[in-house]
N, C-alpha and C positions, 0 to 999 in steps of 0.2 A: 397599399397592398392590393394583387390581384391575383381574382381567381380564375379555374379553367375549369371547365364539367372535366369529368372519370373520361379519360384516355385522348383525352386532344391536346394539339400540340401546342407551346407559349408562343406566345406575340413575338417575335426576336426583338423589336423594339422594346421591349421591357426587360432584356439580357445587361446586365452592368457589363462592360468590359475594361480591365485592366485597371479593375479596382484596387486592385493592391500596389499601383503605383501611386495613386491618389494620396494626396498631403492629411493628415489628420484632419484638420479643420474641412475637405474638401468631403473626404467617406461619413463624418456628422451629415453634414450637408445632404447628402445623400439617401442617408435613413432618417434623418429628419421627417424627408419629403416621402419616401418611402413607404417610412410606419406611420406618419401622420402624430409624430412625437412633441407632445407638450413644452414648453416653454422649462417647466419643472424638470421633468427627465432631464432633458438638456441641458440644465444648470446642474442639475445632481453629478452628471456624467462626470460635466470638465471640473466638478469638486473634486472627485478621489482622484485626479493626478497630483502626481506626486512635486510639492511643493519647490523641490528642487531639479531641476534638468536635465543635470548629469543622472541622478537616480531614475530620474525616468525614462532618459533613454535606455538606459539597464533594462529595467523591462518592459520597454517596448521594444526592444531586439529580441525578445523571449522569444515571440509569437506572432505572428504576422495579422497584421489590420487591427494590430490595437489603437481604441481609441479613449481610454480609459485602465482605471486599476478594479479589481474587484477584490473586495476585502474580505478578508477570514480570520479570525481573532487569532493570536499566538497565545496560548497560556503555559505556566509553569507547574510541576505538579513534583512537589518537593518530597527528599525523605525514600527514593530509593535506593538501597542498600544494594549491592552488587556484587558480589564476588567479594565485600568488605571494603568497598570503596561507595563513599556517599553522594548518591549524584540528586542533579534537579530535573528533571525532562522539559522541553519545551514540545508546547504537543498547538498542532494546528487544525482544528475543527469546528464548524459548525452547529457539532450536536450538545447544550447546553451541560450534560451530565457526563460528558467525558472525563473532565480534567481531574472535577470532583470526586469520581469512583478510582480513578487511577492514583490520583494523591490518597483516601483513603485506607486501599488498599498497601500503597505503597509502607504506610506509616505503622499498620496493622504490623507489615510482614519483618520491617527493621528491628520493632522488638523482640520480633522470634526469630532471629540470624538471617532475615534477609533472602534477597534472593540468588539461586548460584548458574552463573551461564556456563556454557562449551559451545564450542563450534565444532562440528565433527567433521565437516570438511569445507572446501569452498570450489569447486569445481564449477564452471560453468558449459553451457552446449553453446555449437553452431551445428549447422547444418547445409550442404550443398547436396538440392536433389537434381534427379538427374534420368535418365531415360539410356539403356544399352539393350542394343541391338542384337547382340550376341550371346554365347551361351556365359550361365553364370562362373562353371568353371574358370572360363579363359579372364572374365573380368574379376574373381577374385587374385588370381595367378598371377596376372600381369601389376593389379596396384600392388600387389606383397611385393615385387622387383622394382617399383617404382616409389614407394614409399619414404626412404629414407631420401633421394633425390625431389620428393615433394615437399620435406619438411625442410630443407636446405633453401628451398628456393625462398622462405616465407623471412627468412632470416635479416633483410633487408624491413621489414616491419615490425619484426618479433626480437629483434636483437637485446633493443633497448628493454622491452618489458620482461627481455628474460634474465635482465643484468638485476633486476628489484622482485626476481624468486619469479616470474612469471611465464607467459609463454603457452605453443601446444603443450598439452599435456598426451594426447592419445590422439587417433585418427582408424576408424576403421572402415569397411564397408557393411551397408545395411541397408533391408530388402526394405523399400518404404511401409510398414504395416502391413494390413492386412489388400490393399491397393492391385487390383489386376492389373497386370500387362508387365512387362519390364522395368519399372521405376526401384531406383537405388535412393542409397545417398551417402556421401562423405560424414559420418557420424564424428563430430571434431567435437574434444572437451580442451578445455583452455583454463589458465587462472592467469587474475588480471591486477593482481596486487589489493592497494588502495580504493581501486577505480572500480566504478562499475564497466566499465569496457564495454556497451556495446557498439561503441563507434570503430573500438580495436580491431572486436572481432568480424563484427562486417567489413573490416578492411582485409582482415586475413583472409576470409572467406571467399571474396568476390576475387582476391590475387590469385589462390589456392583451385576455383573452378578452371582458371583458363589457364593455370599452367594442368592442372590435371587431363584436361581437355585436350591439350596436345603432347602431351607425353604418354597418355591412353591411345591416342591415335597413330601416333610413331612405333609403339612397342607393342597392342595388344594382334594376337592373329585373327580373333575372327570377329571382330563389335569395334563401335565407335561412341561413345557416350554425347550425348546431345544436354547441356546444363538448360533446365528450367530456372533453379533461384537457388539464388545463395543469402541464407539468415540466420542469424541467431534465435535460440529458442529460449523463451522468458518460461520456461517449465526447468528448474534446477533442482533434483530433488536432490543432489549431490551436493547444495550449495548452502547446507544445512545447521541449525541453530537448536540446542535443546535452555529449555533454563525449566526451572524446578524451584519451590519450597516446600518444608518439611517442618512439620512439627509433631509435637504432643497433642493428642486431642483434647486434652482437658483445656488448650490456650483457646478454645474458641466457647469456655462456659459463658460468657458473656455476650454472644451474637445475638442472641434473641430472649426473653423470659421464659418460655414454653420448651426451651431444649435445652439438653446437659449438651457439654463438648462434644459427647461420644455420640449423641441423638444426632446434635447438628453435624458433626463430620459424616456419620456413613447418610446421612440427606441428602448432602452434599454429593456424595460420588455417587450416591445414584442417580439425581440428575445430572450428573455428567455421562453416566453411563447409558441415559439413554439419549444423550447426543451422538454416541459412539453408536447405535442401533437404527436409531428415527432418523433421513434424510431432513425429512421437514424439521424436526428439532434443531438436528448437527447447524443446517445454513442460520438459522438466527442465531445458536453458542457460536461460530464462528464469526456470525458477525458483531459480536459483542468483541471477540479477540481482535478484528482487524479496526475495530474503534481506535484501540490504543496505538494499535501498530502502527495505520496510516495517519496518523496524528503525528506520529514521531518521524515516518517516512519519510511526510510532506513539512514540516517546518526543517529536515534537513537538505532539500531540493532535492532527494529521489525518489523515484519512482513508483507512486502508489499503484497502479494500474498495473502495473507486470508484476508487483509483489502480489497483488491481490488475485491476477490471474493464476501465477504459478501455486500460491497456497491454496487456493481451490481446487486445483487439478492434481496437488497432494492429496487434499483429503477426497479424493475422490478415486486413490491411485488404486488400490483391492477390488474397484468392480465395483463397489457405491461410495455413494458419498457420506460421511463421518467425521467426528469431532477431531478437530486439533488437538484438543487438549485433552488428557487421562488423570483421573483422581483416585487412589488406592488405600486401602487402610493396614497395615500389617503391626499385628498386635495392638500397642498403643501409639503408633504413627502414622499420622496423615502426609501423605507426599501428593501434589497436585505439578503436572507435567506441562508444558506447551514445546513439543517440537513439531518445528516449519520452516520451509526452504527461504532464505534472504536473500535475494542480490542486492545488494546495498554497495554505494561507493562514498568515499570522502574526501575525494579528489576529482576535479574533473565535474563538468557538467553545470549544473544551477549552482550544487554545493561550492564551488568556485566563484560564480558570479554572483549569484542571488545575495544582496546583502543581508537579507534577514536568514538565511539559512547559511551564509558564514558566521551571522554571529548565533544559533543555535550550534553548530559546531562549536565556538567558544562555549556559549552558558556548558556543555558536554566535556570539554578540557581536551577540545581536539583527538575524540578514538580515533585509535584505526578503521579499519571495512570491519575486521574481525569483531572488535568492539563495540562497535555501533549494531552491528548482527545483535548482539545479547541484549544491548539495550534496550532496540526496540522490541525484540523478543519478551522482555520484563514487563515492559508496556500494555504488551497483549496482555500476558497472562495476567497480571494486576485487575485490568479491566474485567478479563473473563471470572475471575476472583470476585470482584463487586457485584457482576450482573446475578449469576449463580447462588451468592449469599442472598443479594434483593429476593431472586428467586423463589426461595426454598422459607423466607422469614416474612418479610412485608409486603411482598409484592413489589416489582416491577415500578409500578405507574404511581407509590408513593414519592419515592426521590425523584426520580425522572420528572413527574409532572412541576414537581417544587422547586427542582431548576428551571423549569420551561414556566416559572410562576411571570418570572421578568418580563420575560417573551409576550406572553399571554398580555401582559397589560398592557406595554407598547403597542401593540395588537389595538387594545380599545382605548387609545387616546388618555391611558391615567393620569393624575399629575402625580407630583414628586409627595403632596401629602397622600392622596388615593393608594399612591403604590406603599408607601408605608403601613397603612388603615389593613389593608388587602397582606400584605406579607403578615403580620399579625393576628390575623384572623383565621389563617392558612395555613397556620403554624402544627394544629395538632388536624389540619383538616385536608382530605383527597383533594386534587388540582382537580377542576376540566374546566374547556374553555364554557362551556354553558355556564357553572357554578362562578366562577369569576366575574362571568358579564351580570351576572344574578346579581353579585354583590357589588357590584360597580354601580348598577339602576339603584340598588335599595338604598346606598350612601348618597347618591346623589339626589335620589329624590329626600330621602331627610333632611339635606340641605336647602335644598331649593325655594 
């Protein structure tokens, strides 16, 4: 490793070039020398590849310079009810209390009829911006006359996806925001079937600039449009997923000893309601919902990162940011909400290749795009369901920390009797890593 003082330039001699042609065993090599990498690392490394070749060239075409797999657990989290159909989730995360509040929840909500999705539409954007010179008149005037000959030309790309319901859906113009000077854009909505399409639609789009480009130039009188970029936009507030449970309030007399049904439900919607109100609240309630979501996201090979972008930028769509989720009491029923925009595909992309996120689409019974929408949409709201009850009853950092008990020990070297001695003693007692290392010293030294 080397460094440079605050604003001078690197040695070019220390520049890797053409790393990414280099052989696996040659870019180890490499950072080996590099980072100044232990013998350990090193061994660890060439452990997580994948025991078979064929699989691993799989994913090592993922992503360019892999030299190595890095592992994330898949779990199962059984017992959700859906529209009356019984599913298992396979959810892929990290955080040690996910699986657990989403299976809890899940099982809570089967006995009180489950949970019900819709999808209210699936619309997705592109966008071609763009720069005219001219007045906006003559460039609204001239794509209105050129419009149906714009959508003809795309036809050659769009044929096939409009043969399985798909295709432009709309195309209009629009002033880029609020942006000085002359900047438009091609406002294109699209649906894409199965798929998440965004390789479709950036193929439409970037077709669609340059014919627009010269059929604006042929036909408009006074402007010439100049294309900056053609993309799709991971903001679909139109590509949309609600799901909901509802009950009696008296089915929740047993959440806690200190509340009737009726205490714990309206506690409940008012901490939700002041995720609806408090920014600072709403991002941590939301991010208790996108626990579930991108759990289910990412063990189906889509796309956590544009999901989680675009539902951000929903709940943020009124001018502040606020809850995903809404929780209501009318008379004696509780209804708890989560609508959020999905672009989710089932076709196409990792979901295709990734073999562990084929066979997640198996353990699911192969949904459609529109189904897989709900599911993970349940996911969330499940989650958001457990975080909220922890919430408002035991606090938070009881379960959480009790999952994170494993973690913690692996942490200070337990054995397999220590960690048994410790889950037992832990049992009716708050986690933290101070108290565990406490009891780690105090067992140890009795023995010693």
């Amino acid at each position: 490793m080397h460094t440079y003082p605050s604003g001078s330039s690197m040695d070019a001699t220390h520049i890797v070039n053409g790393f990414s042609k280099l052989s696996r065993e040659k870019k180890l090599q490499w950072i080996a020398r590099q980072a100044e990498l232990s013998e350990r690392t090193l061994s660890e490394i060439h452990s997580h590849l994948h025991r078979d070749p064929g699989h691993q060239e799989v994913y090592s075409d993922i992503s360019e310079n892999t030299v190595t797999n890095f592992f994330l657990p898949l779990g199962l989290a059984p017992n959700f009810l859906l529209n009356g159909t019984l599913l298992t989730l396979p959810m892929v995360t990290e955080e040690s209390s996910v699986v657990a509040a989403a299976s809890l929840a899940a099982k809570f909500w089967a006995m009180h009829g489950g949970f019900t999705g819709e999808v209210k539409d699936v619309l997705k954007v592109g966008q071609v911006h763009f720069t005219w010179n001219g007045t906006e008149e003559s460039l609204i005037s001239s794509f209105g006359k050129q419009r149906e000959q714009l959508l003809r030309s795309l036809l050659p790309l769009t044929g096939r996806m409009e043969k399985r319901g798909g295709g432009v859906e709309g195309m209009e113009i629009r002033k880029t925001g609020n942006r000085p000077g002359n900047t438009y854009q091609l406002f294109v909505t699209l649906r894409t079937g199965d798929a998440m399409g965004a390789n479709f639609i950036n193929s439409v789009l970037e077709a669609l600039a340059k014919q627009f480009r010269s059929v604006m130039q042929e036909s408009a009188v006074d402007g010439t449009p100049e294309i900056i970029m053609s993309i799709l936009s991971n903001y679909t507030p139109e590509c949309l997923v609600r799901c909901r449970v509802e009950a009696a309030t008296k089915v929740f007399g047993n959440m806690d000893p200190g509340l009737s049904g009726d205490e714990f439900a309206h506690k409940f919607v008012q901490a939700v309601d002041i995720a609806r109100h408090d920014p600072y609240r709403a991002v941590t309630h939301n991010k208790g919902i996108f626990n579930g979501v991108d759990a289910v996201v990412m063990a189906t090979g889509n796309d956590f990162r544009a999901v989680e972008a675009c539902g951000h930028a929903y709940a943020a769509r009124a001018g502040s940011y606020s809850s995903l989720s809404r929780a209501e009491i009318k008379g004696p029923r509780f209804t708890f909400t989560l609508e959020i925009p999905l672009a989710v595909g089932t076709v196409g992309g990792l979901t295709g290749t990734h073999p562990m996120a084929a066979a997640s689409m198996e353990i699911l019974g192969h949904p459609s795009s529109e189904q897989l929408m709900q599911i993970i949409a349940a996911a969330g709201l499940a989650n958001n369901f457990s975080a909220v009850k922890s919430l408002i009853t035991t606090g938070i950092q009881q379960g959480h920390m009790r999952m994170h008990l494993v973690n913690i020990l692996r942490q200070l070297g337990a054995t397999r009797e220590e960690t048994g001695l410790a889950t037992r003693h832990f049992t009716s007692r708050t986690v933290s890593f101070a108290k565990v290392e406490e009891f780690l010293n105090s067992t140890r030294d009795q023995n010693s």
